[in-house]
C-alpha angles and dihedrals in degrees: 000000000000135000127173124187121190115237096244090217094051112018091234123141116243111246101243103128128143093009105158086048082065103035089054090063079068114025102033140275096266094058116116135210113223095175155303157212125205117191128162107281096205137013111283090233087066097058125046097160101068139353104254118197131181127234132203104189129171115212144186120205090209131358100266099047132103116276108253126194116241128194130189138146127231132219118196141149130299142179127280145178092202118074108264127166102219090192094058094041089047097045094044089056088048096050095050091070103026095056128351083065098047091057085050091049087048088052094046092051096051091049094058095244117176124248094261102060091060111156092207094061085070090075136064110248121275116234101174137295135198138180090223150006080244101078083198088067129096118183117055133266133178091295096054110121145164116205117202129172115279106250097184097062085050089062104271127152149193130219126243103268097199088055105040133232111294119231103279095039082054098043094050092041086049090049089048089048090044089055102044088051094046090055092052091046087055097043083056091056106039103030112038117163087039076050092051089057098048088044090056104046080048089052085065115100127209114184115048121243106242091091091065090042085058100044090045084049090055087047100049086051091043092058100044091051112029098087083220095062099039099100089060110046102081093070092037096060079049087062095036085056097045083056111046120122096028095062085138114045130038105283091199131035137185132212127248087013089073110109143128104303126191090230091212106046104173148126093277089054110058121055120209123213126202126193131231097297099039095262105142121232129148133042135187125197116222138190108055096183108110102033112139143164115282154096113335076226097076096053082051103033085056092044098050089042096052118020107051123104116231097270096041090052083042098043111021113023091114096049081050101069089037084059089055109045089041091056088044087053102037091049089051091050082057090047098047107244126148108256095194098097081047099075121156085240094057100046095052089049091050090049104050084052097057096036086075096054100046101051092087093064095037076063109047080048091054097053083054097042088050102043119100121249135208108232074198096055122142122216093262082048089059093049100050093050095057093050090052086052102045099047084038091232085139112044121168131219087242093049084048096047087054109046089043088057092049085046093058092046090054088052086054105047093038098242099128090102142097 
């Protein structure tokens, strides 16, 4: 069965077709498709690196058995101004849970790990995906998709990314990261030449790099000339120049600190869980498209940076990062590795060195986490505010309030360097 439902802002047909095709890869080939409806899940001006619809499908497994409801989201392709290989956005996503996962379970299997600590449960479930309706093809076209659970209708929740995740919200998030990271930095050890294939499908880049050229570029501007930022610029332009020419890839990198990263690690990507009595419990990370090969810092570094509310960054930065090294190190003693090479003294050394990098993209980030967004946009809407965001032509009070407080972080830790 097919449905198709026109986007009411652009007049384009979801791209839906051929769905119980796809869901029977996964759910047999006597699974059939009742019906469905397909609708935006969020407002276009919060996403800029897909298009992600939500499906609300009833299925049968076989044709005598009960209807079942049946919910998923799709990513799928969507317009930009900015240069973006669908293909290699598409297939690295695909590959993070088809097969980078795979090798962490093996590990964690091998290790003995009880049932609680699962990587996979770190993921939303995986329903199918394709670049095209022709299964000859390989690159994608317009009706390239990826279809996930629907976490939200499992009760599944973001944080408010103006304000910032609380305390609890950030220890359990750190620990989650810790423990990702820790499960890459063993697979690199232990499993080396599995580890060379999934380090070369993460070298691939997807979006081009002119956009960050161009939101360095708004930054740069925004501190010489904004009278709150002035005191700062001079040794910003110093890191801006150190990095020119590698706005899109990690310009330093310490051993043994080099594993899988998810590249955008924020509030929007990460979805919290509570249980019956509100107690939370569970979390899931989303959005594998710009994962790479690189310091487990700058996952942290960007998260830190971006994603705390305002008591958590004035009373607990520093435990923050404790909760994190202690869980790295206490998820690599499970694993086996030798945690001689992961000293506290190292880490900290490798961290104060990336911290400084990465502050120009903690604070493109900022101006788009803080910026305000139509739930009515249209897709030249969408467009033009982006445009406004990444040349910082439109910057908020609340945007302004927290870079000025990581800035002043930064003073007082002495990361502010190249």
């Amino acid at each position: 069965m097919s449905s198709q439902k026109k986007d009411k802002s652009t007049g384009v047909e979801y791209h839906c077709k051929e769905l119980e095709r796809l869901l029977r890869k996964k759910l047999g080939e006597e699974l059939v498709l009742v019906n469905y409806k397909a609708d935006n899940l969020i407002a276009l001006g919060e996403n800029f690196g897909s298009k992600i619809l939500k499906i609300d499908a009833k299925i049968q497994l076989s044709k005598n058995s009960k209807t079942e409801n049946l919910y998923m989201i799709v990513k799928t392709v969507m317009e930009t101004d900015y240069e973006v290989d669908w293909t290699t956005l598409l297939r690295k996503e695909i590959f993070m849970y088809t097969y980078i996962i795979t090798q962490y379970e093996k590990i964690e299997v091998q290790r003995g790990l009880k049932r609680g600590l699962e990587i996979k449960s770190i993921v939303p479930t995986l329903y199918g995906h394709r670049m095209s309706l022709d299964e000859n093809r390989s690159t994608a076209d317009q009706d390239a998709l990826i279809l996930l659970g629907n976490l939200t209708v499992q009760g599944y929740y973001v944080g408010d990314k103006k304000i910032g995740l609380d305390l609890e919200h950030s220890i359990l998030t750190l620990k989650s990261l810790a423990k990702f990271h820790a499960f890459g930095l063993a697979a690199k050890r232990q499993y080396p030449s599995d580890f060379d294939l999934i380090k070369v499908q993460s070298d691939l880049v997807g979006f081009g790099s002119r956009a960050l050229e161009v939101g360095y570029a708004g930054i740069l501007n925004l501190f010489k000339t904004n009278p709150l930022f002035e005191q700062y610029s001079d040794r910003i332009e110093a890191i801006a120049t150190c990095r020119k020419d590698v706005w899109d890839v990690n310009p330093v990198s310490h051993e043994p600190w080099t594993t899988i990263i998810h590249g955008d690690f924020w509030t929007n990507n990460i979805m919290f869980h509570k249980d019956e009595l509100g107690r939370l419990d569970d979390l899931k990370f989303i959005d594998f498209q710009t994962y790479r090969f690189a310091d487990v810092f700058v996952d942290l570094v960007y998260f830190l940076g971006t994603s705390l509310n305002d008591e958590v960054v004035s009373k607990h930065f520093d435990e923050m990062i404790d909760v994190y090294y202690v869980e790295l190190v206490s998820v690599l003693r499970d694993l086996k590795v030798d945690l001689l090479d992961f000293e506290r003294k190292k880490f900290d050394e490798g961290f104060k060195k990336d911290a400084g990098m990465e502050i120009l993209r903690c604070a493109v980030a900022l101006n788009f986490f803080n910026s305000d967004v139509d739930e009515n946009a249209t897709e030249e809407d969408r467009l033009e505010l982006f445009d406004k965001l990444i040349k910082c032509r439109s910057v908020s009070e609340q945007f302004s309030k927290k870079l000025l407080r990581v800035l002043q972080i930064y003073e007082e830790k002495g990361w502010l360097h190249y």
